[in-house]
PDB file with SEQRES, HELIX, SHEET and CRYST1 records, atoms N, CA, C and O in Angstrom:
SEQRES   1 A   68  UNK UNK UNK UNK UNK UNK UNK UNK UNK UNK UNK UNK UNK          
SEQRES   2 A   68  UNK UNK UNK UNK UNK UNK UNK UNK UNK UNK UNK UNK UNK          
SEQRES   3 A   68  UNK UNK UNK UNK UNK UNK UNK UNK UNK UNK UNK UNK UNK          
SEQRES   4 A   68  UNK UNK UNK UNK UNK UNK UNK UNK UNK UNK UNK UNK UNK          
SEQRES   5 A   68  UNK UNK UNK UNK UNK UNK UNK UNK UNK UNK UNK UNK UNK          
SEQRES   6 A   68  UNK UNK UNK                                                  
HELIX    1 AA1 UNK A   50  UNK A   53  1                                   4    
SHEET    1 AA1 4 UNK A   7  UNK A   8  0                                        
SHEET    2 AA1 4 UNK A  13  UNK A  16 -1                                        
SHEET    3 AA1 4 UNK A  28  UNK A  32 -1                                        
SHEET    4 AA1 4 UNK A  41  UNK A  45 -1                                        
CRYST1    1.000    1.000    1.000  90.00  90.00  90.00 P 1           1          
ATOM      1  N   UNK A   1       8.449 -35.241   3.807  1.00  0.00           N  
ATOM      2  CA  UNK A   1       7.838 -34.500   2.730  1.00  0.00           C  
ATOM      3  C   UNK A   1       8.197 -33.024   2.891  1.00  0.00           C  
ATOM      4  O   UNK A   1       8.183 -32.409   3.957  1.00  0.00           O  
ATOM      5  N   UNK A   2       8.544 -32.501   1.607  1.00  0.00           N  
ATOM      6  CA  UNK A   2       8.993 -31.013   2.073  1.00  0.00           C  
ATOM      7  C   UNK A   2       7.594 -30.260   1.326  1.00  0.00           C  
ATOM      8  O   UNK A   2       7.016 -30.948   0.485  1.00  0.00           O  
ATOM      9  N   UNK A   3       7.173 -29.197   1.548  1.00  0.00           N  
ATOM     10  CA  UNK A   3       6.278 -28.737   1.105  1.00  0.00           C  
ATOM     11  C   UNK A   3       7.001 -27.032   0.299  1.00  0.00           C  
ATOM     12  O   UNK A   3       7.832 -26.215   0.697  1.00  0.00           O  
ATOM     13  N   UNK A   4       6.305 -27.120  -0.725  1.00  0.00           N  
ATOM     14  CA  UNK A   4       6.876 -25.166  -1.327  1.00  0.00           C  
ATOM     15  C   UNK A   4       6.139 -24.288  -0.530  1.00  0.00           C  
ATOM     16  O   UNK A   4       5.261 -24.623   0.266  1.00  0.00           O  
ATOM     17  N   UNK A   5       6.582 -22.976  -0.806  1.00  0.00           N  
ATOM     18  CA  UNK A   5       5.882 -21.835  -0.202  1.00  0.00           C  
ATOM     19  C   UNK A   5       5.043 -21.801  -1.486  1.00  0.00           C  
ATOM     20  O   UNK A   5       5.257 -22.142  -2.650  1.00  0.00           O  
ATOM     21  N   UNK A   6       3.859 -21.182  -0.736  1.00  0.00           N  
ATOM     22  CA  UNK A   6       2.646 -20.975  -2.072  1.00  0.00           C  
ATOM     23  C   UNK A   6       1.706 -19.417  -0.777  1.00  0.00           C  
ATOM     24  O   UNK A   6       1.587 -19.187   0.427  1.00  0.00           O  
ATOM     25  N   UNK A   7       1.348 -18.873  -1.950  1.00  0.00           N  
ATOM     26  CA  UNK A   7       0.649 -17.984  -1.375  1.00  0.00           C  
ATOM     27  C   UNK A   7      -0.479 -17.537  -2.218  1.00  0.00           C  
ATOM     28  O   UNK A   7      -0.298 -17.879  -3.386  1.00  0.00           O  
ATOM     29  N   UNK A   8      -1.364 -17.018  -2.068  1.00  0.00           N  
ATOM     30  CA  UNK A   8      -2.532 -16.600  -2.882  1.00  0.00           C  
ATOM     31  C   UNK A   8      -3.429 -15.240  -2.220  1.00  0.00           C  
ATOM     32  O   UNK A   8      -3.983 -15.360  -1.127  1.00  0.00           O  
ATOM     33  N   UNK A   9      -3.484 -14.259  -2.821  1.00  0.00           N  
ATOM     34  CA  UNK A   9      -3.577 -13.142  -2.371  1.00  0.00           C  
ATOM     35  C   UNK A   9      -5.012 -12.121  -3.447  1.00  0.00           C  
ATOM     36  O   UNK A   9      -4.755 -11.367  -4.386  1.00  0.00           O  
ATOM     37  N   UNK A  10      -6.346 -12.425  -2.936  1.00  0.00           N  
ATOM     38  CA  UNK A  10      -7.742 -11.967  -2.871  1.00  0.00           C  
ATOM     39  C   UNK A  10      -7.724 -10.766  -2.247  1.00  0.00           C  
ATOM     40  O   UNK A  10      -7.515 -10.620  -1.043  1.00  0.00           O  
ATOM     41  N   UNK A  11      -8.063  -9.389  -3.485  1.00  0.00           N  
ATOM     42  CA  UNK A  11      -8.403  -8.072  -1.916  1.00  0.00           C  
ATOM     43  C   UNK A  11      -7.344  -7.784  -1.369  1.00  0.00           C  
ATOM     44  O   UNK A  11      -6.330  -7.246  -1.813  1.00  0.00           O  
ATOM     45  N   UNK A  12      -7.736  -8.348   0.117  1.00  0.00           N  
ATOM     46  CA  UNK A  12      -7.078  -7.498   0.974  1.00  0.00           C  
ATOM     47  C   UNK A  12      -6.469  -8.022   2.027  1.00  0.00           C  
ATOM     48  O   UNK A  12      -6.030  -7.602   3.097  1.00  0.00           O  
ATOM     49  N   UNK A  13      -6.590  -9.677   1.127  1.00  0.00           N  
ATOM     50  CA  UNK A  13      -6.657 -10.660   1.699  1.00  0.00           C  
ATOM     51  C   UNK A  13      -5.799 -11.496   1.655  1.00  0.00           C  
ATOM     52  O   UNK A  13      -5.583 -11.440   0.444  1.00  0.00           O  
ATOM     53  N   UNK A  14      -4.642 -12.774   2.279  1.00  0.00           N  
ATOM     54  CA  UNK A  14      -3.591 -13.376   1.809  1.00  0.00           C  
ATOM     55  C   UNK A  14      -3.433 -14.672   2.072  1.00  0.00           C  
ATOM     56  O   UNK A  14      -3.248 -14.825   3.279  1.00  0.00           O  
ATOM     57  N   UNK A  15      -3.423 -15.673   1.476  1.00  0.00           N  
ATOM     58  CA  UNK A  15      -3.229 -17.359   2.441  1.00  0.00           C  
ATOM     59  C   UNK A  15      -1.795 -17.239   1.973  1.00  0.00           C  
ATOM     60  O   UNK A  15      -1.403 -16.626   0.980  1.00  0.00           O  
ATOM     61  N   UNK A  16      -0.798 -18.188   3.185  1.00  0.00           N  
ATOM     62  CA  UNK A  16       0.553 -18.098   2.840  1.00  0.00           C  
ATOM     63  C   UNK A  16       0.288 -19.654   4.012  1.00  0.00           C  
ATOM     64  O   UNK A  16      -0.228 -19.819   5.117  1.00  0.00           O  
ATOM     65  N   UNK A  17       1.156 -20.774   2.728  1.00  0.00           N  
ATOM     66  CA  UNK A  17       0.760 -21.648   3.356  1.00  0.00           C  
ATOM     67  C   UNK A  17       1.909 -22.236   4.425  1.00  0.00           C  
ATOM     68  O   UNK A  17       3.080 -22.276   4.047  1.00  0.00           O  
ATOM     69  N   UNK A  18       1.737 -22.452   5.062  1.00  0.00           N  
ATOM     70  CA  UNK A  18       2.873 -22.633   6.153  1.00  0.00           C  
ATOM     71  C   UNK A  18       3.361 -23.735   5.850  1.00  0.00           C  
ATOM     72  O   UNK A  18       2.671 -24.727   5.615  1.00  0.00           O  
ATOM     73  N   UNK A  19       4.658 -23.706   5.814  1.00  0.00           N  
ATOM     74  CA  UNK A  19       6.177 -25.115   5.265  1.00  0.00           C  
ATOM     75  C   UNK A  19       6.254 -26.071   6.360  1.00  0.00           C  
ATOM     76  O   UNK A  19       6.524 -27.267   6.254  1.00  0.00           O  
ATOM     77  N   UNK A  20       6.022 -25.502   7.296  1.00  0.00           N  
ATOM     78  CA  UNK A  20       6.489 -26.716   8.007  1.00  0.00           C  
ATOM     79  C   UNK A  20       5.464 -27.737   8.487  1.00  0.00           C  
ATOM     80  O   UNK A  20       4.355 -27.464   8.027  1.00  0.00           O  
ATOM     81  N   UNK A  21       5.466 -28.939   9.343  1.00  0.00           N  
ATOM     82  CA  UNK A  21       4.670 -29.635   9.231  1.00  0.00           C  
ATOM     83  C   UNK A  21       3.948 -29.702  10.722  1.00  0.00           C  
ATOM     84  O   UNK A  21       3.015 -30.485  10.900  1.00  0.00           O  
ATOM     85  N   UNK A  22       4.329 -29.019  11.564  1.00  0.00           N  
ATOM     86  CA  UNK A  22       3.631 -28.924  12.908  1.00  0.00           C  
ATOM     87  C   UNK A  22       1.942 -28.146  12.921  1.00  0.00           C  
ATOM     88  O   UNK A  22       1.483 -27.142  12.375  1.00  0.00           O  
ATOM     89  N   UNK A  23       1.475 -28.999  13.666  1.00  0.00           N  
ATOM     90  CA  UNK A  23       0.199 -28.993  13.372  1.00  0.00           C  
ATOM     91  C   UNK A  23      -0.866 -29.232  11.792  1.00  0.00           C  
ATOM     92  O   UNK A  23      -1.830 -28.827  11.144  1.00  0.00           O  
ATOM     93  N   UNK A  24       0.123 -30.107  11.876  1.00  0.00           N  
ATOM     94  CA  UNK A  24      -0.491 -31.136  10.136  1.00  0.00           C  
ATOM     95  C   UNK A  24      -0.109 -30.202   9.034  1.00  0.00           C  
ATOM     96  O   UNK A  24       0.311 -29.073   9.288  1.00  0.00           O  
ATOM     97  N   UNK A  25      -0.261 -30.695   7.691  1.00  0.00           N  
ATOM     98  CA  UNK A  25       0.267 -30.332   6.635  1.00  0.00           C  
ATOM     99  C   UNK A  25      -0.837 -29.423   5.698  1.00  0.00           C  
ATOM    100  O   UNK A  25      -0.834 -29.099   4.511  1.00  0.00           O  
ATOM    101  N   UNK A  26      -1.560 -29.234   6.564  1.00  0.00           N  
ATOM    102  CA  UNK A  26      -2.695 -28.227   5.859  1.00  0.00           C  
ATOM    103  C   UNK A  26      -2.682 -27.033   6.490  1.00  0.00           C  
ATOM    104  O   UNK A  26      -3.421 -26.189   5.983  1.00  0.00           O  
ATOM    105  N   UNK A  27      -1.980 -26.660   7.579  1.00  0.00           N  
ATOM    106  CA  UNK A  27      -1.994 -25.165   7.797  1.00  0.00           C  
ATOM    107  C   UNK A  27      -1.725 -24.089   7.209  1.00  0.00           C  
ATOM    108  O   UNK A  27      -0.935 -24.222   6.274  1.00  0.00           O  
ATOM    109  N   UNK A  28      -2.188 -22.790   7.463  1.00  0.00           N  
ATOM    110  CA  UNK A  28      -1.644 -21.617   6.632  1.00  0.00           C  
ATOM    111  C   UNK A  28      -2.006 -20.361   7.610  1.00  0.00           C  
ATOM    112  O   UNK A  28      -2.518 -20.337   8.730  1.00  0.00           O  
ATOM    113  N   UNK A  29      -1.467 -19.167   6.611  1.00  0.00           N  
ATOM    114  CA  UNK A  29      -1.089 -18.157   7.863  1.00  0.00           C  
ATOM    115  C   UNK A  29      -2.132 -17.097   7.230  1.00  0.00           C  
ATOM    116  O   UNK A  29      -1.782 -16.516   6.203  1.00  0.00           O  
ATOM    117  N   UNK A  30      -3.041 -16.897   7.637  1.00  0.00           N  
ATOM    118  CA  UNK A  30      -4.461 -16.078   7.041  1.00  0.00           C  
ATOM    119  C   UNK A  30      -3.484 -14.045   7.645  1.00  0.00           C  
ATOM    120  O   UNK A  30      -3.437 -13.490   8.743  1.00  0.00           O  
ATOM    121  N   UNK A  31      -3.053 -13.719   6.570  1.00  0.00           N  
ATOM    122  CA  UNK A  31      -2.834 -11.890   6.275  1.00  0.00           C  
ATOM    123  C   UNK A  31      -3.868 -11.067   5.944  1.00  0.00           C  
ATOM    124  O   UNK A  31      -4.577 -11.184   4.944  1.00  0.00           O  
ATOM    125  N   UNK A  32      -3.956 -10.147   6.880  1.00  0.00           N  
ATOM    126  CA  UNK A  32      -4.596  -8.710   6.448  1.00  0.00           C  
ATOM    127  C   UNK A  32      -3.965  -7.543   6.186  1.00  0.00           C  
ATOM    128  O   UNK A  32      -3.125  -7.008   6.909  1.00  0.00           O  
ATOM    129  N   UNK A  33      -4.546  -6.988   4.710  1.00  0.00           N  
ATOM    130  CA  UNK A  33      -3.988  -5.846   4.377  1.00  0.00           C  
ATOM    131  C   UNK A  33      -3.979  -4.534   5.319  1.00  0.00           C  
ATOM    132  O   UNK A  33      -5.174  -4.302   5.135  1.00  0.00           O  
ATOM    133  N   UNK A  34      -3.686  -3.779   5.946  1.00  0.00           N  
ATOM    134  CA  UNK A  34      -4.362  -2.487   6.757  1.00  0.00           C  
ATOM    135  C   UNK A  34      -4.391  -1.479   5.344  1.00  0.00           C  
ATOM    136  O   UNK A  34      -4.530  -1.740   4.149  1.00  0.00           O  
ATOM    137  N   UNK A  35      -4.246  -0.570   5.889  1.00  0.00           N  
ATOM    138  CA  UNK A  35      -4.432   0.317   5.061  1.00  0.00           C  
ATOM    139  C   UNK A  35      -3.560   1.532   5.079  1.00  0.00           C  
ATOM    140  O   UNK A  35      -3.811   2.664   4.668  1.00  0.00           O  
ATOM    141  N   UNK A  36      -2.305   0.977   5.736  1.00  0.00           N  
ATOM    142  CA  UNK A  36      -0.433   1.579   5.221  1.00  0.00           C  
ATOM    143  C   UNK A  36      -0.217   1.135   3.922  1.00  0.00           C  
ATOM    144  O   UNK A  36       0.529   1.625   3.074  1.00  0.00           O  
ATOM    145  N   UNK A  37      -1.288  -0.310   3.812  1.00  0.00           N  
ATOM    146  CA  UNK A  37      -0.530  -1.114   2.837  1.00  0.00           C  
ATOM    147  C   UNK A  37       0.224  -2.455   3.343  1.00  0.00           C  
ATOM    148  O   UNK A  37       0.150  -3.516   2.723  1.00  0.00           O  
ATOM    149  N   UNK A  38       0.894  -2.300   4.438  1.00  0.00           N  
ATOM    150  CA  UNK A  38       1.686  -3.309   5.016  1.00  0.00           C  
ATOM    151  C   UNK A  38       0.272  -4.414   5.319  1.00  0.00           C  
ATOM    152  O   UNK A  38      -0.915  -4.222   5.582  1.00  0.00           O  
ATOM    153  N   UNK A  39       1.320  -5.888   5.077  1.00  0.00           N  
ATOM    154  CA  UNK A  39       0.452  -6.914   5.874  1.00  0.00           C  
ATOM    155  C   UNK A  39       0.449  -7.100   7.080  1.00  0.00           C  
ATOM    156  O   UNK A  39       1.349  -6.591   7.748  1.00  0.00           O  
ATOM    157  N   UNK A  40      -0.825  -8.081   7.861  1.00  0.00           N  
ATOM    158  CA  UNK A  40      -0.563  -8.236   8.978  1.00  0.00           C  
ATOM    159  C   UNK A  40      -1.228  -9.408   9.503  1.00  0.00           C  
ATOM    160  O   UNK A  40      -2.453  -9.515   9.442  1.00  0.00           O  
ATOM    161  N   UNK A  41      -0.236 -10.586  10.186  1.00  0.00           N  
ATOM    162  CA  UNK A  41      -0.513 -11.954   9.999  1.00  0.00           C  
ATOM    163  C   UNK A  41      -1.808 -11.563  11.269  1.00  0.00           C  
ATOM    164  O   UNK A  41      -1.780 -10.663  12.109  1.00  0.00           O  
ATOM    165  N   UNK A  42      -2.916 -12.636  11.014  1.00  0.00           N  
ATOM    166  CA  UNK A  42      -4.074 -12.313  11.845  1.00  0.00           C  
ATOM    167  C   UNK A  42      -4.408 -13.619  12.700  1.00  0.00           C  
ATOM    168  O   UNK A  42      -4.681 -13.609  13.901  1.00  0.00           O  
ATOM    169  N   UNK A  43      -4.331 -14.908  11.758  1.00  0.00           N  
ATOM    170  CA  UNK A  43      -4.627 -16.153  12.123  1.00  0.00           C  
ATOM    171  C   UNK A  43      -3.316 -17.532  11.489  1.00  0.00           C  
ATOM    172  O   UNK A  43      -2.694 -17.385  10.437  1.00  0.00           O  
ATOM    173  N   UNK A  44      -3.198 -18.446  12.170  1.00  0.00           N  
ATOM    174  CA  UNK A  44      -2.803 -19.697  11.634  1.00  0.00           C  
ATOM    175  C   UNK A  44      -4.429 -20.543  12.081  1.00  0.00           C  
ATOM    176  O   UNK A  44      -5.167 -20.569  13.066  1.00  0.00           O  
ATOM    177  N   UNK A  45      -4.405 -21.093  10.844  1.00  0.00           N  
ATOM    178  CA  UNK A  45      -5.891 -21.600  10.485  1.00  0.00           C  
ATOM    179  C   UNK A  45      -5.873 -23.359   9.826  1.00  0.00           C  
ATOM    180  O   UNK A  45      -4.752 -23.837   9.655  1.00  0.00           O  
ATOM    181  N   UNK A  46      -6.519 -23.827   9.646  1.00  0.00           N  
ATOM    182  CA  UNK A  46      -6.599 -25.227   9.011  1.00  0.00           C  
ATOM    183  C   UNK A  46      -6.937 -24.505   7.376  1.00  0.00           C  
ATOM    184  O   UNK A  46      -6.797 -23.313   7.101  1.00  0.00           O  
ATOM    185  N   UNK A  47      -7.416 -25.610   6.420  1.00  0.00           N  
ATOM    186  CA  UNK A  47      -7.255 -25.233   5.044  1.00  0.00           C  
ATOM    187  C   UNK A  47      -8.338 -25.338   4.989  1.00  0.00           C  
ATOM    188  O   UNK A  47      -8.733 -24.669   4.035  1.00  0.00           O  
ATOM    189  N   UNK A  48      -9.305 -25.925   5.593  1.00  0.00           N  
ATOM    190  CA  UNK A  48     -10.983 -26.373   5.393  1.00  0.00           C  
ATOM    191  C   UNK A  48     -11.343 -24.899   5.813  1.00  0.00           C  
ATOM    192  O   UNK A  48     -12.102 -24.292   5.058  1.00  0.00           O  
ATOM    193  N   UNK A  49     -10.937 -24.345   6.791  1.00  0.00           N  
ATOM    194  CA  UNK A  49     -11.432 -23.185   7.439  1.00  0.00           C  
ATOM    195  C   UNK A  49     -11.212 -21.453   6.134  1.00  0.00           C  
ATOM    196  O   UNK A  49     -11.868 -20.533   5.647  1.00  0.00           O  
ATOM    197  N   UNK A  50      -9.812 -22.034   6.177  1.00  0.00           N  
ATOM    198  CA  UNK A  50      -9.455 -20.735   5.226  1.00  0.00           C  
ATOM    199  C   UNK A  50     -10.113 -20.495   3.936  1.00  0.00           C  
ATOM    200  O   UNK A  50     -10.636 -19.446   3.558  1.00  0.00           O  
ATOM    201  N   UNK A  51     -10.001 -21.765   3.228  1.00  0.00           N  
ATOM    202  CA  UNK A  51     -10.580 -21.910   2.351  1.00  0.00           C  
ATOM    203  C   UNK A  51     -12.215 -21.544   2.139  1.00  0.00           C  
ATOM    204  O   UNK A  51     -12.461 -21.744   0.949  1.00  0.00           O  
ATOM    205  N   UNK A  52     -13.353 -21.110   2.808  1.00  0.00           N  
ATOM    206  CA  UNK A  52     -14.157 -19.871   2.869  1.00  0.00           C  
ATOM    207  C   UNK A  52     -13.840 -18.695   2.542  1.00  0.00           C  
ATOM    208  O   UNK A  52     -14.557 -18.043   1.783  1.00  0.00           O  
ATOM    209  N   UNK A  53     -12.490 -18.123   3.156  1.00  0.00           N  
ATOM    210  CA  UNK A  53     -12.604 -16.696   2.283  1.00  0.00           C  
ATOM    211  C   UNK A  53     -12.279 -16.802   1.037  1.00  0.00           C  
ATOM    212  O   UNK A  53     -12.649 -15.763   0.491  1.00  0.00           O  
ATOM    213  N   UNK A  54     -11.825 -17.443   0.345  1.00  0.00           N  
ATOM    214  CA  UNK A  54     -10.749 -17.538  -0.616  1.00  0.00           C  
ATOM    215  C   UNK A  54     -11.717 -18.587  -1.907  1.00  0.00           C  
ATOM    216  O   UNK A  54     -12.122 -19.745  -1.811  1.00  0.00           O  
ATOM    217  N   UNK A  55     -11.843 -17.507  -3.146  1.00  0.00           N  
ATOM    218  CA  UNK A  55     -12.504 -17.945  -4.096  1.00  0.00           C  
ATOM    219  C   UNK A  55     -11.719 -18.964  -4.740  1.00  0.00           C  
ATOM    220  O   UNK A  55     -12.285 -19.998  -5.096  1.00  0.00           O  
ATOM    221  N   UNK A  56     -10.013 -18.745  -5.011  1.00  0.00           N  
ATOM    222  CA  UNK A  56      -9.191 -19.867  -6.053  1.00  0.00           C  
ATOM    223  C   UNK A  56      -8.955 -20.931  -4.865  1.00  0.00           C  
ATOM    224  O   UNK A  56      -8.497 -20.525  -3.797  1.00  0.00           O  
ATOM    225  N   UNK A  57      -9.205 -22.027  -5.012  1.00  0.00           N  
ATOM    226  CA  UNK A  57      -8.825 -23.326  -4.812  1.00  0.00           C  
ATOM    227  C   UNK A  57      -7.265 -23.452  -3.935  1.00  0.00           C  
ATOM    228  O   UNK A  57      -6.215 -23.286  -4.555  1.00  0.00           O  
ATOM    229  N   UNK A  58      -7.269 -23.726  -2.615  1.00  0.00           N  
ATOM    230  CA  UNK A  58      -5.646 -24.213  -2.070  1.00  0.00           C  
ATOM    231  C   UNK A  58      -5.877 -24.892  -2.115  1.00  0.00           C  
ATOM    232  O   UNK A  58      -7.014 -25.362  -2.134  1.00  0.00           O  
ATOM    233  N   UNK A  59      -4.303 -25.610  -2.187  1.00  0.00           N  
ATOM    234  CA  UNK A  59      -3.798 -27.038  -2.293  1.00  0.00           C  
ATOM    235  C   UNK A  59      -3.987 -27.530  -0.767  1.00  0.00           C  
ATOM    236  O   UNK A  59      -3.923 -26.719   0.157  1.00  0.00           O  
ATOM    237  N   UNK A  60      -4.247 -29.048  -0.533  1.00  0.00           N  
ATOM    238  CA  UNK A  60      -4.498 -29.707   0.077  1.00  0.00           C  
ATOM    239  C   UNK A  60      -3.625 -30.906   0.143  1.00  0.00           C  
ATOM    240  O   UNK A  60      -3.398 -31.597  -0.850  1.00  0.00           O  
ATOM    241  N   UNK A  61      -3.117 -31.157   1.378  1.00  0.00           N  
ATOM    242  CA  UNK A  61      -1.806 -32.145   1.414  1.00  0.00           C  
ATOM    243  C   UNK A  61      -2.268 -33.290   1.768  1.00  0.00           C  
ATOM    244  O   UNK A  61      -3.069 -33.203   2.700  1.00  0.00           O  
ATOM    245  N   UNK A  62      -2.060 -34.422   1.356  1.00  0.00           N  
ATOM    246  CA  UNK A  62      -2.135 -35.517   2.557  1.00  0.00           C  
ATOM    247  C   UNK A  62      -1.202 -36.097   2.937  1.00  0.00           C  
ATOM    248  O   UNK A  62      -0.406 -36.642   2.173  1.00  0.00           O  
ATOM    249  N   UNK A  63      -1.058 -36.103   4.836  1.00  0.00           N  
ATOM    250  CA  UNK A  63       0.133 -36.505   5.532  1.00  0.00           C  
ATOM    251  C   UNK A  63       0.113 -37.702   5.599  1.00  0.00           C  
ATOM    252  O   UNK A  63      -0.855 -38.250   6.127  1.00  0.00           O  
ATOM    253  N   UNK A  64       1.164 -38.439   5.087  1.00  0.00           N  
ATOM    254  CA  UNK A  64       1.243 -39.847   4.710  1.00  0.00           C  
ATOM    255  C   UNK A  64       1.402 -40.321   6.758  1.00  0.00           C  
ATOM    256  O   UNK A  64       1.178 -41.442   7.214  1.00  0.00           O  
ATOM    257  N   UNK A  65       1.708 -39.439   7.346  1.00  0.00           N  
ATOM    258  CA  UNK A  65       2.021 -40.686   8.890  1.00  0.00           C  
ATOM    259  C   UNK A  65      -0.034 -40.207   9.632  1.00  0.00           C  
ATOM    260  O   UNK A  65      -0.261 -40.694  10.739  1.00  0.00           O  
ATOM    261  N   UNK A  66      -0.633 -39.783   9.309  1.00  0.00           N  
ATOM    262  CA  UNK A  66      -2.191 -39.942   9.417  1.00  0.00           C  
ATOM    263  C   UNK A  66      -2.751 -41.301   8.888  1.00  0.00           C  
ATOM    264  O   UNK A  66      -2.929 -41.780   7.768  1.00  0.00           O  
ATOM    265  N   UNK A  67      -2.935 -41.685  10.068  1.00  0.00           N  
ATOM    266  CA  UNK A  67      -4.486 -42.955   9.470  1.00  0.00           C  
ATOM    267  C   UNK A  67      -5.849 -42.840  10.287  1.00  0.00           C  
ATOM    268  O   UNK A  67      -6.240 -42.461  11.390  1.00  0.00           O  
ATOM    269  N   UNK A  68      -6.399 -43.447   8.976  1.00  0.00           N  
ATOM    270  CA  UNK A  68      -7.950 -43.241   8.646  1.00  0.00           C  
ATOM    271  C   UNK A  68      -8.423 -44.910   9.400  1.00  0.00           C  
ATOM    272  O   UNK A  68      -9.599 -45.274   9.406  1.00  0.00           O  
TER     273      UNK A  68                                                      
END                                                                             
C-alpha cells in the first residue's frame, strides 16, 4: 500500500502524515511553529493521539497485514 503525503496545518500547529509504513500506517510527524516562523518537528505520534490537537478530521489507514 503506498500512502500520499497529506498535511494539515491549525495555528501554529502541523500534522504531516508520515509515508512510510514503519511503525504502522497511522503515524504522523506533530510540527511546531516557533516564532522565526520556521517549523520544527517536535513528535512522531500515533493518529488517535494527534488527533486531540487537531479540530479537522485525519485520515485513518487500515493495515491490511494487522489482525484483530
Amino acid at each position: 500500500m503506498k500512502i500520499k503525503q497529506f498535511e494539515v496545518t491549525e495555528g501554529r500547529l502541523k500534522a504531516v502524515k508520515d509515508t512510510s509504513t514503519f511503525g504502522g500506517t497511522n503515524m504522523w510527524h506533530l510540527y511546531i511553529q516557533k516564532v522565526t516562523g520556521n517549523w520544527e518537528q517536535v513528535q512522531w505520534i500515533g493518529v488517535y493521539s494527534i488527533q486531540q490537537l487537531f479540530h479537522t478530521q485525519l485520515p485513518t489507514y487500515l493495515d491490511s497485514k494487522q489482525s484483530f
